[in-house]
N, C-alpha and C positions, 0 to 999 in steps of 0.2 A: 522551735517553741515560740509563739505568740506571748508577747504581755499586751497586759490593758492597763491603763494607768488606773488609778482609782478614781474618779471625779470627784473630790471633796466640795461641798459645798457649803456656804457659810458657813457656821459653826461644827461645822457634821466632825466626826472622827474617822480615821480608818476604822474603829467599833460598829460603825452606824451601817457599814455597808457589809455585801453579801456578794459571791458570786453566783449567777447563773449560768449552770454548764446550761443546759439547754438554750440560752441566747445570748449564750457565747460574750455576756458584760456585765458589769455589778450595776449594785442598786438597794436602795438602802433597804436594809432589812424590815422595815416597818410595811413596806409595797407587798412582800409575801405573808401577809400576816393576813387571815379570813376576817372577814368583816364583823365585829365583837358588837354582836345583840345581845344585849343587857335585857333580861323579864324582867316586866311589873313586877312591881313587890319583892324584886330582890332586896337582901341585904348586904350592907356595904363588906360586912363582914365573909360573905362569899362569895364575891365577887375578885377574880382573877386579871388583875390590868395586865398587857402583855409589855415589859419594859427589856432594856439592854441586860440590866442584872438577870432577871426572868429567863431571858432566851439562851442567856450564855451559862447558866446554871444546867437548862433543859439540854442543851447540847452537852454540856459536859456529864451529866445520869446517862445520857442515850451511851455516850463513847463511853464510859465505863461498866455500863453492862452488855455493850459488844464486845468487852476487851474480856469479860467474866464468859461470856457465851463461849467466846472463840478457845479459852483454856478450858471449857469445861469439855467442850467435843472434840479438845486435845487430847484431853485427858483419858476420857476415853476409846478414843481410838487407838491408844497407847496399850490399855487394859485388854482394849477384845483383840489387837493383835500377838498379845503375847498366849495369849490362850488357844490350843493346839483344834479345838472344835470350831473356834472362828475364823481360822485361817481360810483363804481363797485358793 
């Protein structure tokens, strides 16, 4: 197994960075973020900045409702195998 070291850079945190499996080294997670066009006439008030709390928030809803996905097609798969018409 490979490690990479982390590249810290001035002030950065181990938080700041991300790995890239496709190129195989980290980099700070702000580099994968789409390029944020703000419309005319927005207001401040709906407008979404992309920050370290933000992203680490959005990751952690995404892992908790894969964790809810994966028990719920647990759960049923549990149901249709016990039942004698769904068998294989």
């Amino acid at each position: 197994m490979q490690t990479a070291p982390i590249p810290l850079e001035g002030s950065s945190t181990v938080y700041d960075y991300c790995f890239d499996k496709a190129k195989l080294r980290w980099q700070l997670w702000t580099d994968t973020l789409p390029a944020l066009a703000i419309p005319p006439g927005s207001l401040f008030s709906d407008l979404i900045i992309p920050t370290k709390d933000s992203a680490r928030c959005g990751y952690l809803k995404a892992r908790e409702c894969a964790r809810k996905i994966v028990a719920t097609y647990k759960l049923c798969s549990e149901q249709l195998s016990s039942q004698d018409h769904y068998d294989y």
